[in-house]
gemmi code that builds the backbone of each chain (N, CA, C; Angstrom):
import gemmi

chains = {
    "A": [
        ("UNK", (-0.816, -67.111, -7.380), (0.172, -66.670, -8.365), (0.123, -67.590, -9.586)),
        ("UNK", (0.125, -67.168, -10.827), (-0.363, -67.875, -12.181), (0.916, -68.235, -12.446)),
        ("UNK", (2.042, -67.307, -12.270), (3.699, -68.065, -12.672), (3.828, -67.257, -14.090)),
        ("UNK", (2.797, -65.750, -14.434), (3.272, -65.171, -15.191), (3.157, -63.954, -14.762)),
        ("UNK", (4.351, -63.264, -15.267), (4.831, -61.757, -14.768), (4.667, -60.529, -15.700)),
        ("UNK", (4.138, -59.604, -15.002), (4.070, -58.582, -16.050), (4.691, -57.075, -15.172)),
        ("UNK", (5.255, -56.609, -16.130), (6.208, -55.500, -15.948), (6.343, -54.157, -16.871)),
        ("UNK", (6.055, -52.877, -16.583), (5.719, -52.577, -14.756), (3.856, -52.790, -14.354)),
        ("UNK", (3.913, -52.820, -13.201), (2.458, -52.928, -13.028), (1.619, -51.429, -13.035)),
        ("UNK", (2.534, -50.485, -12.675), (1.575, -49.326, -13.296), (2.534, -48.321, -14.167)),
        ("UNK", (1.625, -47.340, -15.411), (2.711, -46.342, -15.844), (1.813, -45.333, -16.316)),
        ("UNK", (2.513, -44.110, -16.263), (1.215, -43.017, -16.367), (2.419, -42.367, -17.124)),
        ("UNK", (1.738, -42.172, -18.164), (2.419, -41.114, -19.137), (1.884, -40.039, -20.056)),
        ("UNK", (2.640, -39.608, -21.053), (1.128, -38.110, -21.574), (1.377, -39.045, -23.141)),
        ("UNK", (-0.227, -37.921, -23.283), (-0.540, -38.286, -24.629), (0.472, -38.023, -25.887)),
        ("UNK", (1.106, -38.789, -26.637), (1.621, -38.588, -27.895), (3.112, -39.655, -27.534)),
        ("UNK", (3.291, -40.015, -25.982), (3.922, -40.776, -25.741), (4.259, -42.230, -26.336)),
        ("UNK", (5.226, -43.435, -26.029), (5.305, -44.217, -26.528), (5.960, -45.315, -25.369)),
        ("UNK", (5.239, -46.267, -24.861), (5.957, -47.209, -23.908), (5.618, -48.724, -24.152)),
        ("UNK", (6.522, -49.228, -23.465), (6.486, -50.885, -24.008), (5.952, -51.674, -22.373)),
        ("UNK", (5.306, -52.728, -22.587), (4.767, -53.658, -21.538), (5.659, -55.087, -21.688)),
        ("UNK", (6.085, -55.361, -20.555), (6.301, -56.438, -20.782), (6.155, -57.288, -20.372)),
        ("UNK", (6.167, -58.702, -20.552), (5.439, -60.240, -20.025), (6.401, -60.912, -20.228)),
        ("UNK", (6.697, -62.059, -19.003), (7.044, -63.745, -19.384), (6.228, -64.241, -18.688)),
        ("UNK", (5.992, -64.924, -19.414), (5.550, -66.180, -19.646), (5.560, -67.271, -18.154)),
        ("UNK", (4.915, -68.805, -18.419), (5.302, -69.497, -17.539), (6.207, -69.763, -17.204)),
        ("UNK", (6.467, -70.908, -16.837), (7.686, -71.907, -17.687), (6.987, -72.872, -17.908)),
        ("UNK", (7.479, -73.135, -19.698), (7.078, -74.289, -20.180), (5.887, -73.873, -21.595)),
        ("UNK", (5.423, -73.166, -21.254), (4.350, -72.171, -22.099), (4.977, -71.381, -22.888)),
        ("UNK", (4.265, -71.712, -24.640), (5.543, -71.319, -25.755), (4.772, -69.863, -25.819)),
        ("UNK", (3.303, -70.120, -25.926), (1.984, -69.060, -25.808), (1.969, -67.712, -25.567)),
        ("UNK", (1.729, -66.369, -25.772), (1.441, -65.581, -24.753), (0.548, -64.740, -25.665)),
        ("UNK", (-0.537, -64.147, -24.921), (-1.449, -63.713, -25.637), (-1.594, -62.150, -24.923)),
        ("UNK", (-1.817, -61.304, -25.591), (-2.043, -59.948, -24.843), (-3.874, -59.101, -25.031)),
        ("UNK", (-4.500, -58.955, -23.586), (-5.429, -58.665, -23.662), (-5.887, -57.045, -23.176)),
        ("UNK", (-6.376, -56.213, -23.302), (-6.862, -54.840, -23.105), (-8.145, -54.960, -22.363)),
        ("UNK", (-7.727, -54.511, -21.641), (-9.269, -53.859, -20.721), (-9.894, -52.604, -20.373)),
        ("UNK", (-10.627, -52.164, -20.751), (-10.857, -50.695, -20.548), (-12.710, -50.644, -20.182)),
        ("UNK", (-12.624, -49.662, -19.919), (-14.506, -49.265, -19.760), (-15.239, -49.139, -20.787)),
        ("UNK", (-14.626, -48.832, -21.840), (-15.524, -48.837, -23.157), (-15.150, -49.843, -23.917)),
        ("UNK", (-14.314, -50.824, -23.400), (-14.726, -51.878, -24.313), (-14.462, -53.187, -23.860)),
        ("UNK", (-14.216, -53.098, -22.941), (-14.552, -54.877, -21.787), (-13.225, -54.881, -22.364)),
        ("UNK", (-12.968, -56.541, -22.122), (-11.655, -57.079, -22.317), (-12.103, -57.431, -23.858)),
        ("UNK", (-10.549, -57.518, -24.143), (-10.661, -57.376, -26.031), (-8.943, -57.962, -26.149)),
        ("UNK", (-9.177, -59.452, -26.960), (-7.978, -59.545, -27.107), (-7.377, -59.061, -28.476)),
        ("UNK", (-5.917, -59.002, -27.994), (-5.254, -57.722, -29.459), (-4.251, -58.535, -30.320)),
        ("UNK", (-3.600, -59.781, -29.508), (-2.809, -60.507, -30.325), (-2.209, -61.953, -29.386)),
        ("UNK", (-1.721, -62.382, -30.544), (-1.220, -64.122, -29.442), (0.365, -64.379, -30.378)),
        ("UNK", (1.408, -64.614, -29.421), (2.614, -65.297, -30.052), (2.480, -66.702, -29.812)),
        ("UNK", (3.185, -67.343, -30.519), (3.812, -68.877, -30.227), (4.909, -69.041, -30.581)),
        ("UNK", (5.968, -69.033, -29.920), (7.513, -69.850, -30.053), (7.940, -68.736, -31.120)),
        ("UNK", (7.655, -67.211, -30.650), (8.412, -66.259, -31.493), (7.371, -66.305, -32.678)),
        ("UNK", (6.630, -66.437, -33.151), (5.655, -66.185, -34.331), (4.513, -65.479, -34.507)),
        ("UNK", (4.108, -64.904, -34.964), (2.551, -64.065, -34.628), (1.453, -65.027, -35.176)),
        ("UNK", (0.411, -65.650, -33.787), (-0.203, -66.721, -34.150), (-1.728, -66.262, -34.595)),
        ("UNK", (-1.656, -65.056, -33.685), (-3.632, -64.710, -34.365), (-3.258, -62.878, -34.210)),
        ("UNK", (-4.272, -62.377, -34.333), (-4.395, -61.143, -34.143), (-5.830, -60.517, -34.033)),
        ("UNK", (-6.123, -59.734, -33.041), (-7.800, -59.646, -32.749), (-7.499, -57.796, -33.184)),
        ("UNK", (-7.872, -57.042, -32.564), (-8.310, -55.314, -32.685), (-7.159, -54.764, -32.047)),
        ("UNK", (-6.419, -54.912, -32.627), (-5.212, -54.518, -32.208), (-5.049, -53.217, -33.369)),
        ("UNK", (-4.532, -51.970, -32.843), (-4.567, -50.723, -33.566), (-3.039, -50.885, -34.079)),
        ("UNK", (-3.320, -49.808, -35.237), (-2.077, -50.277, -35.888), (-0.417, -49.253, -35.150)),
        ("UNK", (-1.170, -48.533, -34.085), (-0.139, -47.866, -33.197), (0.842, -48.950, -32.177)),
        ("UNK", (0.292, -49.766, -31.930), (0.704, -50.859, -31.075), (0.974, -51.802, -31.937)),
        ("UNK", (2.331, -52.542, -31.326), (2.471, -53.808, -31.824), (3.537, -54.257, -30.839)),
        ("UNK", (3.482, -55.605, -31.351), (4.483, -56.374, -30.253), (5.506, -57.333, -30.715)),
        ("UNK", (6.119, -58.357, -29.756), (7.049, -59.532, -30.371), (7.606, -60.454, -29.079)),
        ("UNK", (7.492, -61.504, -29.294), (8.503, -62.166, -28.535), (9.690, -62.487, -28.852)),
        ("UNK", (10.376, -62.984, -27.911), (11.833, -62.994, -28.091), (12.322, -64.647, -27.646)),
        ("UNK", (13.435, -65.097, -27.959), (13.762, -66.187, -28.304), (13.807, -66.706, -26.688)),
        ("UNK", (13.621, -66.213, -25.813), (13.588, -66.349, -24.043), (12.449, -66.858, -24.065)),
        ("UNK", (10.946, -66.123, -25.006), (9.896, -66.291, -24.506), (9.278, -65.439, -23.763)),
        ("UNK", (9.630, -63.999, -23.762), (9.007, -63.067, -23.333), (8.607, -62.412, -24.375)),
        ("UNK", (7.685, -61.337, -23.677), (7.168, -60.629, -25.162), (6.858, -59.257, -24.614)),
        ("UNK", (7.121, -58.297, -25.156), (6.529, -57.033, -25.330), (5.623, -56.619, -26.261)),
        ("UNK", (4.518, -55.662, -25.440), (3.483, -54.582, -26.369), (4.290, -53.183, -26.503)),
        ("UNK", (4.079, -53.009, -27.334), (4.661, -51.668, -27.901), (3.352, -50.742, -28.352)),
        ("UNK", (3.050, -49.957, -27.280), (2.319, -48.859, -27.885), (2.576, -47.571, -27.972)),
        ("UNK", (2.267, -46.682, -29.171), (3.055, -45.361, -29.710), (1.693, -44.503, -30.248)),
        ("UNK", (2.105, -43.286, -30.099), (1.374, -42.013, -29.927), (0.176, -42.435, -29.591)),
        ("UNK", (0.384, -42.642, -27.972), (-0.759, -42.792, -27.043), (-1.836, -41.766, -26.888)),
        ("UNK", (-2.908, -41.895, -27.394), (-3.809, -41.214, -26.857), (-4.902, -41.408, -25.584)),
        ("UNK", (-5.568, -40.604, -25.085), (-6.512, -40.735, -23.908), (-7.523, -42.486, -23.910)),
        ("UNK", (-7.366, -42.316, -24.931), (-8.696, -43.646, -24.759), (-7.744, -45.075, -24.641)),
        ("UNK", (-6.293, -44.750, -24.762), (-5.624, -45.872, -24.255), (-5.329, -46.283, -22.519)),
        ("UNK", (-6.107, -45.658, -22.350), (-5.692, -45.942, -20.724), (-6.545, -47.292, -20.590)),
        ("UNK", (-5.907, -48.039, -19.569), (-6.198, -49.296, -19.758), (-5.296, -50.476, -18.649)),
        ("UNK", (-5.820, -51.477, -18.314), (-5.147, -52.245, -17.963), (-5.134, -53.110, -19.388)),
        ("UNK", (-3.884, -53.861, -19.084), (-3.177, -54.507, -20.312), (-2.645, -55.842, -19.885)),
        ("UNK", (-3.360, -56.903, -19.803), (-3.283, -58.111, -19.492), (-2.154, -59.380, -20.488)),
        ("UNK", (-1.125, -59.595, -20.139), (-0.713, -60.926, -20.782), (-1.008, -61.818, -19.834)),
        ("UNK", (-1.048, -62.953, -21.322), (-1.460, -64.523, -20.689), (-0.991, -65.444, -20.973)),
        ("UNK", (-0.602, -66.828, -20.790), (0.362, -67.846, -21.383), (-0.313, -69.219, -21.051)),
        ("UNK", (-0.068, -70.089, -22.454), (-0.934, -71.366, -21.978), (0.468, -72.129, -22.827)),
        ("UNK", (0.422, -73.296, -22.932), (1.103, -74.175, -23.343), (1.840, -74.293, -24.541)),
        ("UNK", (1.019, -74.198, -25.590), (1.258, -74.311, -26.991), (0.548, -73.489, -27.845)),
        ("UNK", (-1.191, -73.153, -27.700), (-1.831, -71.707, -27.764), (-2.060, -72.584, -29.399)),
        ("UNK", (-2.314, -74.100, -29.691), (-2.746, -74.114, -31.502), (-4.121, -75.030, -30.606)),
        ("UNK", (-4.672, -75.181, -29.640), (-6.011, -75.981, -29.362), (-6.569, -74.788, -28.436)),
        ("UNK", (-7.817, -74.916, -28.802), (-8.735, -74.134, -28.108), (-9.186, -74.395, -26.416)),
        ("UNK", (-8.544, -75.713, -26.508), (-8.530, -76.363, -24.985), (-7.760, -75.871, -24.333)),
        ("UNK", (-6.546, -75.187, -24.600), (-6.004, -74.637, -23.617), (-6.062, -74.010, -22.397)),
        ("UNK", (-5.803, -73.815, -21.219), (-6.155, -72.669, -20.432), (-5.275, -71.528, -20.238)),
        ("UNK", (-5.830, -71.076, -20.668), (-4.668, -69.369, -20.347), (-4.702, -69.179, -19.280)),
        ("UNK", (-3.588, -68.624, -18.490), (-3.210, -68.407, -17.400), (-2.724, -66.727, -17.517)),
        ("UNK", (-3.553, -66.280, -16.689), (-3.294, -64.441, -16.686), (-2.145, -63.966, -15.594)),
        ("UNK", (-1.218, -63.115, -16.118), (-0.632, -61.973, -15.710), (-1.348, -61.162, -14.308)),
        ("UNK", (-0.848, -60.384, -13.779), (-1.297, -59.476, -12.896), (-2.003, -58.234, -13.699)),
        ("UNK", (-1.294, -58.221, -14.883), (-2.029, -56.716, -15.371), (-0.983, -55.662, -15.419)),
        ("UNK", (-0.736, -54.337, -16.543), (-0.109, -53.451, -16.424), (-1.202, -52.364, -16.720)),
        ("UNK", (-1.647, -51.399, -15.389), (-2.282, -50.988, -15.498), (-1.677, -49.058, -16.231)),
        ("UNK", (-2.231, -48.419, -17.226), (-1.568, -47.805, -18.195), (-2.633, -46.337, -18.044)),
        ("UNK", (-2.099, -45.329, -17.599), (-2.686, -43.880, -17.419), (-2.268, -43.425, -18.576)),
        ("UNK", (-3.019, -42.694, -19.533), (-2.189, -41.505, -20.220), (-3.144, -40.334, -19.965)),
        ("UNK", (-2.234, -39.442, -19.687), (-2.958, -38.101, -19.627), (-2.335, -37.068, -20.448)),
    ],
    "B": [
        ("UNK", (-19.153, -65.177, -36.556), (-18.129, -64.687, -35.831), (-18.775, -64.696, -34.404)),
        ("UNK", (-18.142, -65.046, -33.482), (-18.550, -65.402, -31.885), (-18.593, -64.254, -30.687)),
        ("UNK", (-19.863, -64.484, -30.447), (-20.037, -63.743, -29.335), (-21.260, -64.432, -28.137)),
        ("UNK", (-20.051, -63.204, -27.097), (-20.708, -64.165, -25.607), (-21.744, -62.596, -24.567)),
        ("UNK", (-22.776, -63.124, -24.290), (-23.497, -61.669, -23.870), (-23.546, -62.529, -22.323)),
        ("UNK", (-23.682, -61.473, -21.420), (-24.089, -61.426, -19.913), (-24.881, -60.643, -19.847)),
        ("UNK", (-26.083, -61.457, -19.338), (-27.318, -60.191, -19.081), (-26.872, -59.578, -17.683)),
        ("UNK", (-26.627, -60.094, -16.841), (-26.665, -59.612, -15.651), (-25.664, -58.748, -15.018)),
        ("UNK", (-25.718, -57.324, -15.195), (-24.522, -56.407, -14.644), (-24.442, -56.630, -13.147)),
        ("UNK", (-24.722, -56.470, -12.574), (-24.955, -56.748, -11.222), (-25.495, -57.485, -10.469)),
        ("UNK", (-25.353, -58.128, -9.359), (-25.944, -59.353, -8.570), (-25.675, -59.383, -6.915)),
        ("UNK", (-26.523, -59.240, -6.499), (-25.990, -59.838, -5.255), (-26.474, -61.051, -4.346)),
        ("UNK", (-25.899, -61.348, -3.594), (-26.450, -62.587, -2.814), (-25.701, -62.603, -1.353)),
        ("UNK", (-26.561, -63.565, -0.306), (-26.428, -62.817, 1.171), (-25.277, -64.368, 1.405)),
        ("UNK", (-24.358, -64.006, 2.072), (-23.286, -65.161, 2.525), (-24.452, -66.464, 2.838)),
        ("UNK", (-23.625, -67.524, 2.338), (-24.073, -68.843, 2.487), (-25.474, -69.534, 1.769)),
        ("UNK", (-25.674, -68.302, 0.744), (-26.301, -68.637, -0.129), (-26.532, -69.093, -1.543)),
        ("UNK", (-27.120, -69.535, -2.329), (-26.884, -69.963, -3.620), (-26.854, -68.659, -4.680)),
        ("UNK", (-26.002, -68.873, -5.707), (-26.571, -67.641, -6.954), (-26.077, -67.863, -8.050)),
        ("UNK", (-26.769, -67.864, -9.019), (-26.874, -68.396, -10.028), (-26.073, -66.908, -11.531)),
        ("UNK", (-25.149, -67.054, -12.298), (-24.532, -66.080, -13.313), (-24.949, -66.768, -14.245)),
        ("UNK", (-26.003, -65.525, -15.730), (-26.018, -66.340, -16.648), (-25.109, -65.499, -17.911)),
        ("UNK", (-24.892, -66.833, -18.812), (-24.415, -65.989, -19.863), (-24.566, -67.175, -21.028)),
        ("UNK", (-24.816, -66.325, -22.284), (-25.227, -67.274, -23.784), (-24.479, -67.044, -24.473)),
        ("UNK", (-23.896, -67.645, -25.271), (-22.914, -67.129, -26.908), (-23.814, -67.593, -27.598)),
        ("UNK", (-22.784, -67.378, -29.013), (-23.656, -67.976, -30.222), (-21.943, -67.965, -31.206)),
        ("UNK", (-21.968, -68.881, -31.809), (-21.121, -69.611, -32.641), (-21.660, -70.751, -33.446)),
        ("UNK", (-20.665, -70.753, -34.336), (-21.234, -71.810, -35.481), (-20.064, -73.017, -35.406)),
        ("UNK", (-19.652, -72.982, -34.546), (-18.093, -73.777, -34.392), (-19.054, -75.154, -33.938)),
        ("UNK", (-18.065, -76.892, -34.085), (-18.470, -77.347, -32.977), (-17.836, -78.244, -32.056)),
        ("UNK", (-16.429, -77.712, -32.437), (-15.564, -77.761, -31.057), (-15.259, -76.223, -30.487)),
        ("UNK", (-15.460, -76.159, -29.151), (-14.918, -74.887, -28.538), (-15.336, -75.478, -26.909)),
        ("UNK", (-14.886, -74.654, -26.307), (-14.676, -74.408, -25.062), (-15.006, -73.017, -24.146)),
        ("UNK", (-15.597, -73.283, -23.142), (-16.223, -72.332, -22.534), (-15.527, -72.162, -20.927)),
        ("UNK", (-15.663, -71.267, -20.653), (-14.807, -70.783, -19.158), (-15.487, -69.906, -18.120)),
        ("UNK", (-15.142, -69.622, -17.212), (-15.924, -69.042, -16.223), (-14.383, -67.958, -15.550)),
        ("UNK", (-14.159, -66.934, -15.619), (-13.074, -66.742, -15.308), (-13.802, -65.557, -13.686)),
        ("UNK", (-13.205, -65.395, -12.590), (-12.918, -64.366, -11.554), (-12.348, -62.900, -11.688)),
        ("UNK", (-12.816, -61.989, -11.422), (-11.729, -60.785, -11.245), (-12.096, -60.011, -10.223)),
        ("UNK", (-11.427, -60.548, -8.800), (-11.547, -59.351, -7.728), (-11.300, -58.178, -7.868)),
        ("UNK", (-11.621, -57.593, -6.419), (-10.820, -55.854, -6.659), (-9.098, -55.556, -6.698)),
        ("UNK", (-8.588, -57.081, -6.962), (-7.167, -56.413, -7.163), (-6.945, -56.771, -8.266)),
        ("UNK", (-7.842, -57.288, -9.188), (-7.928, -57.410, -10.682), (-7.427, -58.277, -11.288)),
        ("UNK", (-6.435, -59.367, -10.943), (-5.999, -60.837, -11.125), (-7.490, -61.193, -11.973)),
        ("UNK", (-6.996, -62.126, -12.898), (-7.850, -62.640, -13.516), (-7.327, -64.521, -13.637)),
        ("UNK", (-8.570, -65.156, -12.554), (-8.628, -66.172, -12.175), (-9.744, -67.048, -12.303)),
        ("UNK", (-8.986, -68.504, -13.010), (-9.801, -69.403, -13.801), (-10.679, -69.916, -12.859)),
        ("UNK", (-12.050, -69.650, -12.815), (-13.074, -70.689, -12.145), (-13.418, -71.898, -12.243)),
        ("UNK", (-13.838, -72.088, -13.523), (-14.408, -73.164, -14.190), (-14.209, -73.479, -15.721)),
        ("UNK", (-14.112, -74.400, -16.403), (-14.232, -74.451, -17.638), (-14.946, -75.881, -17.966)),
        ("UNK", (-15.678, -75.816, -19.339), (-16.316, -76.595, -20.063), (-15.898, -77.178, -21.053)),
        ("UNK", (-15.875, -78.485, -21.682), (-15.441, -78.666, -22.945), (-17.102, -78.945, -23.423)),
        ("UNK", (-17.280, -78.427, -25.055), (-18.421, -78.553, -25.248), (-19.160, -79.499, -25.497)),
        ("UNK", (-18.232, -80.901, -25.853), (-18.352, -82.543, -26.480), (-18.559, -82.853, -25.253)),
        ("UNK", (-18.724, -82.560, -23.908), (-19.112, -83.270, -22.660), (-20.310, -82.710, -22.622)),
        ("UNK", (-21.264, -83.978, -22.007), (-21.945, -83.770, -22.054), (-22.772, -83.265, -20.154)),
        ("UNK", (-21.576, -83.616, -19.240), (-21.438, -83.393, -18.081), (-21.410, -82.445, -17.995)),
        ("UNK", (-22.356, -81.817, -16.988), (-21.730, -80.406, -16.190), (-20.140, -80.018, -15.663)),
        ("UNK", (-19.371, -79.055, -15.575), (-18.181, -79.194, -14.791), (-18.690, -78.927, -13.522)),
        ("UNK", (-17.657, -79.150, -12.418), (-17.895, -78.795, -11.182), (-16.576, -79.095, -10.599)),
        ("UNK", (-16.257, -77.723, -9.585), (-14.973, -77.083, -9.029), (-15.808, -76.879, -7.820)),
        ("UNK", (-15.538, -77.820, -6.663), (-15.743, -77.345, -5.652), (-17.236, -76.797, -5.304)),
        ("UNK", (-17.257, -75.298, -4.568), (-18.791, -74.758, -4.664), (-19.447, -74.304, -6.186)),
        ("UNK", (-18.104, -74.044, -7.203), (-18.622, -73.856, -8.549), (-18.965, -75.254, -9.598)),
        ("UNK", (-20.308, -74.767, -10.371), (-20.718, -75.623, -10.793), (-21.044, -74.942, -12.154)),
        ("UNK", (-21.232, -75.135, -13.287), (-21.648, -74.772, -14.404), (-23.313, -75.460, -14.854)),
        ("UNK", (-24.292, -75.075, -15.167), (-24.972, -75.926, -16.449), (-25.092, -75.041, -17.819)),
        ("UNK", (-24.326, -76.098, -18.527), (-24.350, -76.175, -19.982), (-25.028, -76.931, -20.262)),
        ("UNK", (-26.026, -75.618, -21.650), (-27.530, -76.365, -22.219), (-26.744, -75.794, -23.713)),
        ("UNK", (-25.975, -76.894, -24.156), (-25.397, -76.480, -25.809), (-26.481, -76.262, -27.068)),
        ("UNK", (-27.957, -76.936, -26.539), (-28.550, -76.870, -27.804), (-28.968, -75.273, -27.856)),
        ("UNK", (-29.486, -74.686, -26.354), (-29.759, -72.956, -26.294), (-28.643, -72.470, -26.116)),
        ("UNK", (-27.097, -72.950, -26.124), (-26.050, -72.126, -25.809), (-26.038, -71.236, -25.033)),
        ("UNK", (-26.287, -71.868, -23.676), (-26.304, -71.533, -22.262), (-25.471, -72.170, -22.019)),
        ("UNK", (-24.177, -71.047, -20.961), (-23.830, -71.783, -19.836), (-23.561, -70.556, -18.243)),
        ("UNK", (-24.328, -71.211, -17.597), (-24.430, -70.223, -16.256), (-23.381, -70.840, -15.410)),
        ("UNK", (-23.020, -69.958, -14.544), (-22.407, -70.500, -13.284), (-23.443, -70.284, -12.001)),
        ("UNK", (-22.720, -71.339, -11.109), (-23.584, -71.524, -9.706), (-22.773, -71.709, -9.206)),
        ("UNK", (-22.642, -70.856, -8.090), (-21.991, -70.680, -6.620), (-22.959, -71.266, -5.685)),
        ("UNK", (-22.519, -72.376, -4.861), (-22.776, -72.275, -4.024), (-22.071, -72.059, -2.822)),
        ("UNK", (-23.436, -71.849, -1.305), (-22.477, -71.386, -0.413), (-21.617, -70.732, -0.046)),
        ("UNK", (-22.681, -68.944, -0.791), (-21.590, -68.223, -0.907), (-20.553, -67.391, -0.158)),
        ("UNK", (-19.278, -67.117, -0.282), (-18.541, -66.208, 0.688), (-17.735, -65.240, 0.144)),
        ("UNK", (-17.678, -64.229, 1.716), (-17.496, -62.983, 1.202), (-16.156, -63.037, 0.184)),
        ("UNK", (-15.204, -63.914, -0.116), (-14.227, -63.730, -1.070), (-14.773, -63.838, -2.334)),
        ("UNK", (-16.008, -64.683, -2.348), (-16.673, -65.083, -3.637), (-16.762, -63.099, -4.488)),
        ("UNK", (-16.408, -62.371, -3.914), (-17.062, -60.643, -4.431), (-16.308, -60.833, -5.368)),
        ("UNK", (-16.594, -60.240, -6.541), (-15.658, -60.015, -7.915), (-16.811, -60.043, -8.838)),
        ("UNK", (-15.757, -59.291, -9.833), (-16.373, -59.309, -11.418), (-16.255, -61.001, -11.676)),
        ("UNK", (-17.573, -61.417, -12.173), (-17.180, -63.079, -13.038), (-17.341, -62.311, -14.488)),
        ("UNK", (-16.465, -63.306, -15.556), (-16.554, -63.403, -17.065), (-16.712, -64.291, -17.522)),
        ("UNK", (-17.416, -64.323, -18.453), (-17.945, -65.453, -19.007), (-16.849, -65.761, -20.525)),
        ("UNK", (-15.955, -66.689, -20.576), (-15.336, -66.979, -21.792), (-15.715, -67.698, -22.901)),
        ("UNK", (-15.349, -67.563, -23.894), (-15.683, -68.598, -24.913), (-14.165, -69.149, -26.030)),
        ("UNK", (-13.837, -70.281, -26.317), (-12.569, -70.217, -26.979), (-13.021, -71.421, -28.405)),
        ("UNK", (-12.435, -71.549, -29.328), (-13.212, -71.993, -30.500), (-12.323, -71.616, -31.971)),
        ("UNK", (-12.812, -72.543, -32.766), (-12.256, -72.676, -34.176), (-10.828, -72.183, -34.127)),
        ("UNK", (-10.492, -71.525, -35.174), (-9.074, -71.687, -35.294), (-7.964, -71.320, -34.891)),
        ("UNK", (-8.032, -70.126, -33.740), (-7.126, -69.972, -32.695), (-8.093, -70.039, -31.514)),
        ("UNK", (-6.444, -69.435, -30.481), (-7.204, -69.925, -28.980), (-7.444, -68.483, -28.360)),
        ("UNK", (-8.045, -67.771, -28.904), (-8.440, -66.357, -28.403), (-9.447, -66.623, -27.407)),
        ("UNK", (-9.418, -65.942, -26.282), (-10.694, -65.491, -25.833), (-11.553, -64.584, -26.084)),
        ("UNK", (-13.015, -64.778, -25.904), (-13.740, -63.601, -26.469), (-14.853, -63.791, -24.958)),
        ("UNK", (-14.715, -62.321, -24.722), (-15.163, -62.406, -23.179), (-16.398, -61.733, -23.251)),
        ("UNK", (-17.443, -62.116, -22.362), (-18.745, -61.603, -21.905), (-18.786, -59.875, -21.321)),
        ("UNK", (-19.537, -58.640, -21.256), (-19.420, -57.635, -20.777), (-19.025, -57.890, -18.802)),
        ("UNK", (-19.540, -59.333, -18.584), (-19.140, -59.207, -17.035), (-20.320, -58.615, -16.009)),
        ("UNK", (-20.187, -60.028, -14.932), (-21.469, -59.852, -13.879), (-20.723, -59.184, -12.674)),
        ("UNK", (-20.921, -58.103, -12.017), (-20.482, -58.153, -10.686), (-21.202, -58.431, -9.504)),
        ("UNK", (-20.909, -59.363, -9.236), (-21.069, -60.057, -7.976), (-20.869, -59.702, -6.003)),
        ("UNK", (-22.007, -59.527, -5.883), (-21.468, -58.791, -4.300), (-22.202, -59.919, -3.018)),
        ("UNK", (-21.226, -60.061, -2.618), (-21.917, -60.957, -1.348), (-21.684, -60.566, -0.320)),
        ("UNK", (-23.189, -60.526, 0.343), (-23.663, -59.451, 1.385), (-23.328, -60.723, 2.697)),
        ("UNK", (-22.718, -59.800, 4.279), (-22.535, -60.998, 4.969), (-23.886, -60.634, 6.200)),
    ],
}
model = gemmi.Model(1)
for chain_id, residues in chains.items():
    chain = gemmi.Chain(chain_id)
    for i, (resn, *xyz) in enumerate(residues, 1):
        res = gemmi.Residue()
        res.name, res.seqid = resn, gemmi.SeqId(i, " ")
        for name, pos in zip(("N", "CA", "C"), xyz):
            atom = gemmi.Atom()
            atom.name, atom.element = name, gemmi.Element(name[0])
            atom.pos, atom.b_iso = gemmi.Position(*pos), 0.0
            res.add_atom(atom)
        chain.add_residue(res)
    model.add_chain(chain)
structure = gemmi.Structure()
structure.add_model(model)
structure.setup_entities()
């Protein structure tokens, strides 16, 4: 167990839909980074908070977006889901998330059907 | 801009044996950090190994071992002694310059035959 939670672990919904993922964190870890996994495109990270701030941002579509909250959790927000979003949807949390030394520590995964 | 390739989609190796995962990036950075991450069939994604690139030491975790060759920007993993839990997807990470993103390898799957 990594000591980070992700919620719910599965959700199947239809296309044009709109649902939120959510993650905390460790404890102690300001960090949380959210990663996508799918078959056509390996893991691909989409964005990273720190202490409530948006710290990087990778291929993240402009349908999705997210935020943390002053707890330190964070939600993905993705809207008018289409088919090629199906996906597991990984958060991760490391310490402070400004050194590359860090180690991220992964989530279980929210694994995401749309049909 | 950084990227990490895995030649090897598939692999297998017979219990209690050695096997070797390779994977190369290429970056222009020259601090970063390199990782070896796990993903069984229940899909947890779990840290194996990691590298800092200013060492000039191999890491080594137990039966996992890395060699990092920074001047060809190689770094493989080596299992030894392998067992049947060893089965999973490995990924090969890379983390570097100005955030701490990962940028992950396509991924070896690994099957160990008993």
């Amino acid at each position: 167990d990594s000591g980070v939670t992700q919620t719910p672990k599965h959700l199947i919904t239809a296309t044009g839909q709109r649902v939120t993922l959510r993650c905390s964190p460790r404890s102690g870890d300001l960090s949380v980074y959210w990663y996508q996994q799918s078959l056509d495109q390996g893991l691909q990270f989409l964005i990273q908070y720190y202490n409530g701030e948006e710290r990087a941002k990778g291929n993240i579509l402009e349908r999705f977006s997210a935020q943390q909250f002053p707890d330190l959790h964070s939600e993905l927000n993705l809207s008018s889901l289409e088919l090629g979003d199906s996906a597991l949807y990984f958060c991760a949390s490391s310490v402070s998330g400004g050194s590359a030394q860090e180690t991220q520590y992964f989530g279980p995964g929210t694994r995401l059907l749309v049909l | 801009a950084q990227t990490v390739t895995q030649s090897q989609p598939e692999m297998s190796v017979q219990e209690a044996e050695t096997v070797t995962l390779s994977c190369t990036y290429d970056t222009s950075e020259s601090n970063y950090y390199l990782f070896w991450y796990k993903q069984p069939p229940s899909r947890q994604m779990i840290l194996v190994i990691r590298q800092e690139a200013y060492k000039q030491q191999n890491a080594t975790e137990n039966r996992f071992s890395v060699n990092f060759q920074k001047a060809a920007k190689s770094f493989s993993l080596k299992i030894s002694d392998s067992q049947l839990g060893d089965t999973a997807m490995y990924f090969c990470a890379f983390s570097g310059g100005a955030t701490n993103k990962l940028i992950f390898g396509t991924g070896t799957l690994l099957a160990v035959q008993p």
